[in-house]
C-alpha positions in Angstrom: -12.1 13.5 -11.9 -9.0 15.3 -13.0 -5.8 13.0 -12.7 -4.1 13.7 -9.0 -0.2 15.4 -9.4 2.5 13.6 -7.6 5.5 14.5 -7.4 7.8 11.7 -6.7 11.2 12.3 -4.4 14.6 10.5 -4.4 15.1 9.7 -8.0 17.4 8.4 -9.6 16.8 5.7 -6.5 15.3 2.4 -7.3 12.2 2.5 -5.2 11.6 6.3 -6.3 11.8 4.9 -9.7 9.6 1.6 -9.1 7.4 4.1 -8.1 7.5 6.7 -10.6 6.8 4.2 -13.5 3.5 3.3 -11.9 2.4 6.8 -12.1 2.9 7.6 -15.1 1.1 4.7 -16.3 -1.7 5.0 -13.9 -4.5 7.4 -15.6 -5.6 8.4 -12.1 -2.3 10.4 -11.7 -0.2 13.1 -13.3 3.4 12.5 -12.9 5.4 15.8 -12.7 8.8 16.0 -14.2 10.4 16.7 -10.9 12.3 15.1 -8.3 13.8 15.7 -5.0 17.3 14.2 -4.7 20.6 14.4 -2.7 23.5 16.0 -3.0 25.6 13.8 -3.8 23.8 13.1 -7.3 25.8 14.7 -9.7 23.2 15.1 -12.3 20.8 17.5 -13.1 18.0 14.9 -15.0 17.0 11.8 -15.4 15.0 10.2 -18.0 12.3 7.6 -17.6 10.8 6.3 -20.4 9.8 9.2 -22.5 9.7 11.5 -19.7 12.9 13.5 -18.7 12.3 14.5 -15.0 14.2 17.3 -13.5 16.5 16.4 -10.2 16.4 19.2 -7.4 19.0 19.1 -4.8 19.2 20.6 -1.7 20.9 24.1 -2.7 18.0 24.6 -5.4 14.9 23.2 -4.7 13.8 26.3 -2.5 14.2 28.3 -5.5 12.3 25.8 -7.8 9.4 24.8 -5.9 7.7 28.2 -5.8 7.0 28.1 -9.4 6.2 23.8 -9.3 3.4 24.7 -6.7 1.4 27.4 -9.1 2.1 25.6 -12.2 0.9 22.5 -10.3 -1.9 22.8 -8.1 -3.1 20.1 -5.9 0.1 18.5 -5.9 1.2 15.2 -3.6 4.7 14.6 -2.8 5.8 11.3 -2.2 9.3 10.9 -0.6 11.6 7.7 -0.7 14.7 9.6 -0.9 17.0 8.8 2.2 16.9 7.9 5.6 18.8 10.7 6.7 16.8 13.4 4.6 13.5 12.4 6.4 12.9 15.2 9.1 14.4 18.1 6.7 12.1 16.8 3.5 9.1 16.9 6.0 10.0 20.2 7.3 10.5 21.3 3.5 6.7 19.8 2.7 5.2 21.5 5.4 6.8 25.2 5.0 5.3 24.8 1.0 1.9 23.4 2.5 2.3 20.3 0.4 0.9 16.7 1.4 3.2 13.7 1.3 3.6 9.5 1.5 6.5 9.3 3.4 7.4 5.9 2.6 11.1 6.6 3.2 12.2 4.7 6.8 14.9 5.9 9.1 15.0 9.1 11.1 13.2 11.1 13.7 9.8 9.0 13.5 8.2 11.6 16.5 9.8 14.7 15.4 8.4 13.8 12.1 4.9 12.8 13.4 5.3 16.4 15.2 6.0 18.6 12.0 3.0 17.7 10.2 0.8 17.8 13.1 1.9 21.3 13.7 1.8 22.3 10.2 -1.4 23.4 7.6 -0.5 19.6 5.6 -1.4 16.1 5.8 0.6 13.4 5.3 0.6 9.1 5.1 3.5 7.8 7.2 4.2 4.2 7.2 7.5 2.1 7.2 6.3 -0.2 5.0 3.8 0.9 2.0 2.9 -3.2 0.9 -0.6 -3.6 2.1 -0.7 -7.4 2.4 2.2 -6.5 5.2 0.6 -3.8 7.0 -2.2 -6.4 7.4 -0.1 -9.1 9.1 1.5 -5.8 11.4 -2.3 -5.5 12.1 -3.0 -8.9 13.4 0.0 -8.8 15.5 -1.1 -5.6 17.0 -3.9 -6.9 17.9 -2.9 -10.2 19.4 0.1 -7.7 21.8 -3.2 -5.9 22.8 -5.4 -8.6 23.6 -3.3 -10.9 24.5 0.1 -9.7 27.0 2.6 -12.2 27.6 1.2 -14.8 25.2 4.7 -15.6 24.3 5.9 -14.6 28.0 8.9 -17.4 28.3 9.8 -18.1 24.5 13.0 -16.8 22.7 13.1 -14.6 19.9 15.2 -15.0 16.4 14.9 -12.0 13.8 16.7 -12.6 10.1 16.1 -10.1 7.9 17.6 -9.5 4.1 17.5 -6.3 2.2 19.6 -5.2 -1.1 23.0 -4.2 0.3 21.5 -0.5 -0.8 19.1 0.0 1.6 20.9 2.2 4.8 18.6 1.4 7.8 17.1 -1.4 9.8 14.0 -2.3 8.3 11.1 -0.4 10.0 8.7 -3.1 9.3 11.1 -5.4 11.4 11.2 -2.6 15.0 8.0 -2.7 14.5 7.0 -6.2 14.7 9.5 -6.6 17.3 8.0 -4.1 19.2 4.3 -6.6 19.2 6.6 -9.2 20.3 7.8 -7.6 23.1 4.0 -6.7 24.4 3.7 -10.6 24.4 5.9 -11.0 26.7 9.5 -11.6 24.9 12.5 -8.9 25.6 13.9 -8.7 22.5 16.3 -5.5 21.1 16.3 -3.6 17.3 20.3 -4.6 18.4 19.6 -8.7 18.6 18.0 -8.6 14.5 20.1 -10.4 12.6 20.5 -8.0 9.1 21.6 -9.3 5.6 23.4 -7.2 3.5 25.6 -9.7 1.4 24.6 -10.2 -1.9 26.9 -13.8 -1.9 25.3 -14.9 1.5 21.9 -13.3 -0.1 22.4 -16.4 -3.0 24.5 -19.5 -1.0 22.6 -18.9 2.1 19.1 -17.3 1.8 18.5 -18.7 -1.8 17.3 -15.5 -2.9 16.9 -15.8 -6.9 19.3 -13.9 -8.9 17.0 -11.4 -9.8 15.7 -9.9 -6.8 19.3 -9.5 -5.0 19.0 -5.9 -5.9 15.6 -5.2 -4.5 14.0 -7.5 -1.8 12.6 -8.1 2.1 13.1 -11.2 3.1 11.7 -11.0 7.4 11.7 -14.6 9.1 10.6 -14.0 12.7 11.1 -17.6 14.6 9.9 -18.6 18.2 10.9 -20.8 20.2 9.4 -22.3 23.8 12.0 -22.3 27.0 12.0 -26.0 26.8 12.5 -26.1 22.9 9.9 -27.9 22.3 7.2 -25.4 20.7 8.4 -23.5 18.1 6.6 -20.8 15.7 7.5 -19.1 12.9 6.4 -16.1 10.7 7.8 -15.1 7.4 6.9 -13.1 5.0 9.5 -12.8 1.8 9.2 -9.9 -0.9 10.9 -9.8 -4.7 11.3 -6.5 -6.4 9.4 -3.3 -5.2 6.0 -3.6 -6.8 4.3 -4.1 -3.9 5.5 -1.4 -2.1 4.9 0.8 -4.8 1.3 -0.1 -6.0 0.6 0.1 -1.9 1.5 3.9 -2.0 -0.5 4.7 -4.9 -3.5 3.6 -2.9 -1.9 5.9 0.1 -1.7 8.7 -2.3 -5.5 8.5 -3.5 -6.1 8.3 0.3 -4.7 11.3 0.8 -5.9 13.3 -1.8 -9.4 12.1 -0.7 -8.7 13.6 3.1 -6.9 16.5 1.3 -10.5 17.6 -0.6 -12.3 17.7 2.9 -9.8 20.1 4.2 -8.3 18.0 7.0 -5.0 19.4 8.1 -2.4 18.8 10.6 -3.2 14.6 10.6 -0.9 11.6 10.1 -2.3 8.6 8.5 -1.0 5.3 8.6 -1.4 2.8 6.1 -4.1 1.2 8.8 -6.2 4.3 8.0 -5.4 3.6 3.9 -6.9 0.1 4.4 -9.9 0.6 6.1 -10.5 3.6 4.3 -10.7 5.4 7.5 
């Protein structure tokens, strides 16, 4: 099988980067020397490894992609650019008829669910590409189903820890929040306690020196009425490998639905783990 073009989005960014360098090291992909990124990126290129990638902002890329999509056909985008460029880079996918991983958070989740659904594309869209994660998400979706106000009575405590670079509230967090609150605990995106401090990141959370500048750290912790019950869930990240081997899998996925002509559909990373 011919390697599958991707096009990664929001370089010179770390995760866009991450992710970059497993494609072009993966023989199942062709990494194209293009890249999506905002306008307030002064420059024009950026070089990984050997390769020199082209940047593309927003007062160009219209112009550029016409001749990207004939010279490479078949092509994936993948997007972790920025939270507020996610409904506007969908928009962009969908009037070129390319497929995309959006594993970019933040935004207009519906509106985004919306374009590609009315569009000719396909696309995975996830809040967090780490499959190991996703699984956990999918236990806890399971138990809110099955089993309303399980926790109906108990408090709810939320700590999460990102690099001081990342914009948003973690998605992975609203969502798990939201299983929670299907057990029976009122609990608001407002109450999550956020870590942004690289110095509380060290003294407090004991995050090793090397992951301060790319990490998800999520403790969820609860706690019976009467205190004397408590449960706790964590699950604690270093670097962005994870993430980014996760969206390579999301990427063959989607090439795979891409080849039996399925358009208009939003996959989740559900749908990339049972091979759906």
């Amino acid at each position: 099988m011919n390697p599958i073009r991707v096009m990664v989005n929001g370089l010179p960014g770390n995760m866009a980067a991450t992710v970059a360098c497993h494609v072009g090291s993966d023989n199942r992909f062709d990494l194209i020397p293009f890249s999506l990124t905002g306008a307030d990126i002064p420059s024009s290129e950026f070089k990984l490894g050997d390769t020199l990638i082209r940047l593309l902002h927003p007062d160009n890329r219209d112009a550029a992609i016409g001749d990207i999509v004939k010279k490479y056909q078949g092509l994936i985008m993948v997007d972790y650019t920025h939270p507020s460029a996610v409904n506007a880079n969908a928009m962009f996918y969908v009037r070129y008829h390319l497929p995309f991983v959006m594993g970019t958070t933040g935004g207009d989740r519906k509106n985004l669910e919306n374009t590609v659904m009315s569009s000719a594309t396909s696309a995975v869209i996830a809040p967090n590409m780490a499959k190991q994660i996703v699984g956990l998400q999918a236990m806890l979706e399971y138990a809110a189903a099955n089993f309303p106000d399980l926790y109906k009575g108990y408090s709810l405590k939320v700590r999460e820890s990102h690099q001081n670079g990342k914009a948003d509230t973690s998605g992975t967090a609203r969502a798990i929040i939201g299983y929670f609150n299907q057990m029976g605990i009122p609990f608001s995106e407002k109450d999550i306690q956020m870590e942004r401090s690289s110095d509380v990141q060290r003294k407090t959370w004991g995050i090793p020196e090397a992951y301060i500048g790319g990490h998800g750290w999520h403790t969820y912790t609860l706690t019976s009425e009467d205190e004397t019950v408590t449960f706790e869930f964590t699950h604690n990240v270093n670097g962005r490998d994870v993430y980014a081997l996760g969206t390579l899998d999301a990427v063959v996925y989607l090439h795979g639905k891409i080849r039996q002509g399925i358009q208009g559909r939003v996959f989740s990373m559900i749908d990339v783990l049972q091979g759906a």
